[in-house]
C-alpha positions in Angstrom: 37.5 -11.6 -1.3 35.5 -10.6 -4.2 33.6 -6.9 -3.9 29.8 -7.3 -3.1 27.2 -5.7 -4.8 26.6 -3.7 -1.4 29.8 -2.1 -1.1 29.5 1.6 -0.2 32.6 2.2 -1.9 35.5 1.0 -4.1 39.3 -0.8 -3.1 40.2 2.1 -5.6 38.5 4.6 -3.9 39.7 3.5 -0.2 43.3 3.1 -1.6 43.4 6.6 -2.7 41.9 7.8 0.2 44.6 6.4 2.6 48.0 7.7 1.9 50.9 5.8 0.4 48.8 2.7 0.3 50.5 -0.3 -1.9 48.5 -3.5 -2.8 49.6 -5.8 0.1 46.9 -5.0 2.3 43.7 -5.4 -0.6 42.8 -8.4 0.1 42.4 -7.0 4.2 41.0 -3.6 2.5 38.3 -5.3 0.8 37.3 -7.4 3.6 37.2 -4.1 5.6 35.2 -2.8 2.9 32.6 -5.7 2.3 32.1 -6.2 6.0 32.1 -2.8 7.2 29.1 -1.8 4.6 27.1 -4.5 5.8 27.7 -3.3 9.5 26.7 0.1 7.9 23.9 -1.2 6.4 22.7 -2.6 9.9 22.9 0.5 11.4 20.7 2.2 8.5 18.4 -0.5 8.9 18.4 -1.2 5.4 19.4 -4.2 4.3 20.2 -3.3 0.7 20.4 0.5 -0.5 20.7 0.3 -3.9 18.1 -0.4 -6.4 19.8 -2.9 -8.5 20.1 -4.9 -5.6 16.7 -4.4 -4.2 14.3 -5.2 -7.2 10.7 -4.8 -7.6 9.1 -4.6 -4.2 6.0 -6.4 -3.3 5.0 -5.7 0.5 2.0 -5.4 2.7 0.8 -2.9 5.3 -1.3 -2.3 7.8 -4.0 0.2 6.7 -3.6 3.6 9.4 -6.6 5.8 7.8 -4.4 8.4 6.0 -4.8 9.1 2.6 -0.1 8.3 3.3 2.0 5.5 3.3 5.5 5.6 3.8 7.1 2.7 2.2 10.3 0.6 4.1 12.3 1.1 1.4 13.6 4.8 -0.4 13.7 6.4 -2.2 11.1 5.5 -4.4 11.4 5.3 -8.0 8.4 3.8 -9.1 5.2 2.5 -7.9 3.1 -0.2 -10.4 0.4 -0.9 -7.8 -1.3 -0.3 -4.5 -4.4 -2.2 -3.7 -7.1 -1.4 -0.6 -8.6 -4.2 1.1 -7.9 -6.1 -2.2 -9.8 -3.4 -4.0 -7.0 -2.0 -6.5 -6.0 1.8 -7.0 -4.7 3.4 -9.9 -2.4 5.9 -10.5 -3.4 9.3 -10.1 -3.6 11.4 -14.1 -2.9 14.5 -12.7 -5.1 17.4 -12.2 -8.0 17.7 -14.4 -10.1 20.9 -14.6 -7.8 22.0 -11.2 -8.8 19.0 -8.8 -6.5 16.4 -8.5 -8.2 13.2 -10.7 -8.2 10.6 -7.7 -6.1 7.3 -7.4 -2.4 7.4 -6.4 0.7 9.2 -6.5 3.9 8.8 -4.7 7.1 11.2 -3.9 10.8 9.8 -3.5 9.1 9.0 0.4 5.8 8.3 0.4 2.8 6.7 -1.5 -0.1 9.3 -1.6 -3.8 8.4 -2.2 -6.2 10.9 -3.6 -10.2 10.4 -3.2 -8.9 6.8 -1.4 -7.4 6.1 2.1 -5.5 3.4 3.1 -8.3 2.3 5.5 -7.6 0.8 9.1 -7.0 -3.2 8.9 -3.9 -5.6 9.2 -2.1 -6.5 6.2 -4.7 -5.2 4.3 -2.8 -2.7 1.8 -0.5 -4.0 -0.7 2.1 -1.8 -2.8 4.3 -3.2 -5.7 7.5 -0.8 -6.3 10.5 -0.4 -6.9 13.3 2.3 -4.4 16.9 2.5 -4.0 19.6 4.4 -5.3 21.0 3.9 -8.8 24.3 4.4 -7.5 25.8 5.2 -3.8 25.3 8.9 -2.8 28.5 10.6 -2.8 28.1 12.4 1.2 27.4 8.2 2.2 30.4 7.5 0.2 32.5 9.9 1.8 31.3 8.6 4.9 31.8 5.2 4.8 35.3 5.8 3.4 36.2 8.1 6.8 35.2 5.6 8.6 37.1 2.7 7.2 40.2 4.4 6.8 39.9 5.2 10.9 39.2 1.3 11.3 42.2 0.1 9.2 44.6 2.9 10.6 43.3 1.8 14.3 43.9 -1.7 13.5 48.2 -1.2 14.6 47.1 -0.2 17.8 44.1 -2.3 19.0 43.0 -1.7 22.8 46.1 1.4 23.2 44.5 4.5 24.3 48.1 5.9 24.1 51.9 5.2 23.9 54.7 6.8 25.4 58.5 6.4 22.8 60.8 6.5 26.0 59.3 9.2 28.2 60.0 11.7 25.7 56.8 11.9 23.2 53.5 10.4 24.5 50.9 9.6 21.2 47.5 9.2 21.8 44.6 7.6 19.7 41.1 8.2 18.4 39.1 5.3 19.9 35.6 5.8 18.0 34.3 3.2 15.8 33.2 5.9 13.6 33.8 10.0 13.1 31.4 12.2 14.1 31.3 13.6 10.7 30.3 10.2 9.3 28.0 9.6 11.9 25.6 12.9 10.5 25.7 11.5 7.3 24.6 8.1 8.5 21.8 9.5 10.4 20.4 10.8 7.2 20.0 7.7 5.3 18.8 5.6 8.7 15.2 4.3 8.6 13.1 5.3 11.3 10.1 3.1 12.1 7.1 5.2 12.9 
């Protein structure tokens, strides 16, 4: 299996992250990989995360009043156009005499309007950009690879809570499906509908 373009993380880097790990297992390690960032991706709710994969965005809205919009996708890199009730915007200059010179403006989160507002309708704004990371954040990295090595290490003792070597020693597993550490650092990149 080939790597995808939405892998949160290398066979290279997975390999060194597991000890004493050979190359008999990469074709199962990049499965693990692969699939795992796509269940990872689910959980985010973000179908793709980085911006090479993404593209230029075209999407529509419903207008909510606020001079704010926060876009599905971040964070955002560039914005080329946001239209009003078909009515288009343009992009803020700057200050100008210390007032802000109206149009729009955007942070890595949201789409700001000044001396416009993204008046009340359905479907009736409409934002060309572009969002995503140009590479995967190192802390979502680290996460993803805890959590696979925990999912291939779990995978020689599937459905054992524990196991006792002749009455003597009794071993018990970890039976998340993710560490807790990984889990914060998930929570960070999740998208939360408003």
């Amino acid at each position: 299996m080939a790597a995808a373009p939405d892998d949160l993380c290398t066979l290279a880097e997975l390999k060194a992250w597991l000890p004493n790990q050979g190359s008999n297992d990469d074709t199962a390690l990049q499965s693990l990989i692969s699939n795992g960032s796509l269940q990872i991706l689910q959980y985010l709710d973000r179908p793709h995360i980085l911006a090479s994969v993404l593209g230029t965005l075209n999407e529509t809205y419903d207008g909510n009043d606020s001079d704010r919009l926060l876009p599905r996708n971040f964070p955002v890199l560039s914005v080329t156009s946001v239209s009003v009730d078909g009515v288009p915007i343009q992009q803020s200059q700057g200050f100008s005499s210390g007032t802000q010179v109206v149009g729009y403006l955007w942070d890595s989160r949201r789409i700001l309007l000044r001396g416009f507002r993204f008046s009340r309708g359905v479907q009736n704004v409409a934002v060309s950009y572009t969002a995503g990371y140009t590479s995967i954040p190192l802390d979502l990295k680290q996460a993803a690879l805890e959590a696979f090595a925990l999912t291939y290490r779990q995978r020689t003792h599937i459905g054992e809570k524990s196991n006792s070597m002749g009455g003597q020693v009794t071993l018990s597993f970890d039976m998340s499906e993710a560490p807790p550490r990984s889990l914060c650092v998930f929570s960070q990149y999740r998208r939360v509908a408003l």
